[in-house]
N, C-alpha and C positions, 0 to 999 in steps of 0.2 A: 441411632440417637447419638448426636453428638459429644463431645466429651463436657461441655459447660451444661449441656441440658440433662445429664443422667445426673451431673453433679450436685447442679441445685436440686432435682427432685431429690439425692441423696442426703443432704447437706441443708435443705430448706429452710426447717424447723431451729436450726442453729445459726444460721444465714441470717433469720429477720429476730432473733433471740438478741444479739450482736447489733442489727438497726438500730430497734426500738433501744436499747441498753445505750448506743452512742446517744439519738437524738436526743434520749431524756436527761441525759447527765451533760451533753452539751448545751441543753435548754436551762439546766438550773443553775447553768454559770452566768448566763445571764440575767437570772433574779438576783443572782448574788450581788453581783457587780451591783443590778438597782439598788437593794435591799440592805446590802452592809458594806458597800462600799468596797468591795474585794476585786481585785484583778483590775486595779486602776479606778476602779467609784466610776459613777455615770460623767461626771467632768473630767477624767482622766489624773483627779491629783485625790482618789479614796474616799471622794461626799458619797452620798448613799444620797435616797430621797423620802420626802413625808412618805409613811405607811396609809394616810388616809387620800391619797391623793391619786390622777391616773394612773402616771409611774409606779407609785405604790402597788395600785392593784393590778400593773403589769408584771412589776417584778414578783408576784405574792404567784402568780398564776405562772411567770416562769420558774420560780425556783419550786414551790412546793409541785406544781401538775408536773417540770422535769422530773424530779426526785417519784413522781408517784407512776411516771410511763416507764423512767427505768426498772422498779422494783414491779410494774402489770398490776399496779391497782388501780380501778376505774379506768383503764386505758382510753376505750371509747370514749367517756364522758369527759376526764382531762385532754384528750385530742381536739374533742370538738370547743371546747372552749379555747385551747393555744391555739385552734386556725383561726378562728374569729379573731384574738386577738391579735394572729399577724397580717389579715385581710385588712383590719380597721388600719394598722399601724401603717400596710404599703399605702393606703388611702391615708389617713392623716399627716403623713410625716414625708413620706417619701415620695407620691405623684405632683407632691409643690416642687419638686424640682426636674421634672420631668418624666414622661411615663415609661422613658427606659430602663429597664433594672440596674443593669449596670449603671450606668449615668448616673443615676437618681442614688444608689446606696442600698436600694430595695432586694439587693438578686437575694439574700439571706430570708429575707421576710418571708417571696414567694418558696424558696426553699423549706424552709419549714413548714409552710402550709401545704407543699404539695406532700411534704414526710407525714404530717399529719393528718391528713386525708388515706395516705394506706393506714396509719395505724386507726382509724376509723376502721376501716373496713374489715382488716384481719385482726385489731383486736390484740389482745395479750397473746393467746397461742400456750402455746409450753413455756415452762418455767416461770411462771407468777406469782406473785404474792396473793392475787386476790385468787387464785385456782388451790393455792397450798391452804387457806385461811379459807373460804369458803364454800371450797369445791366444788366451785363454778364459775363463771364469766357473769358476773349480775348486767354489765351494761353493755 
């Protein structure tokens, strides 16, 4: 067994501990950014956008589902709703300009959809909120 393959099996559980803890707290910078105008606002000069609007319910689903994949509550259930919302978003927003990721602007969208598709599948794992408070994986 090689030295990267004994590693991750050794290291695994801390390995995707560290994933999910990135993608969820790099997801809820950009609800911020929607939502209170932080890290330059959606126009670059601090606006934020209506709460009742699609923006709105982009950035409500990036900051709070970020903030709730880093802390492994609902993981599944907040995952599967952030892919949708970056599936609709490379469709909405980004194949009007071509269907190349790069090109288009979109390579982030499909990145997080594909980060979210593993945390579908694997789930919170070790060290959760929702396993410390419920003593289990409900979704």
């Amino acid at each position: 067994m090689g030295f990267c393959a004994k590693n991750v099996g050794k290291y695994g559980d801390q390995m995707y501990f560290v994933f999910r803890v990135f993608v969820g707290l790099l997801f809820t910078q950009h609800g911020a950014q929607k939502l209170f105008g932080w890290f330059g606002g959606v126009a670059g000069d601090g606006a934020s956008v209506a709460l009742f609007s699609l923006m709105g319910l982009a950035g409500s689903i990036e900051f709070f589902g970020g903030l709730a994949i880093a802390f492994g509550f609902f993981t599944r259930l907040v995952a599967t709703a952030a892919a949708l919302e970056m599936i609709v978003a490379f469709f909405m927003v980004h194949v009007k300009q071509g269907w190349i990721p790069f090109l288009n602007q979109g390579e982030l969208a499909l990145l997080y959809f594909a980060s979210f598709l593993a945390l579908i599948v694997l789930g919170n794992k070790k060290w959760s909120l929702e396993q410390a408070l419920l003593k289990k994986e409900v979704f």
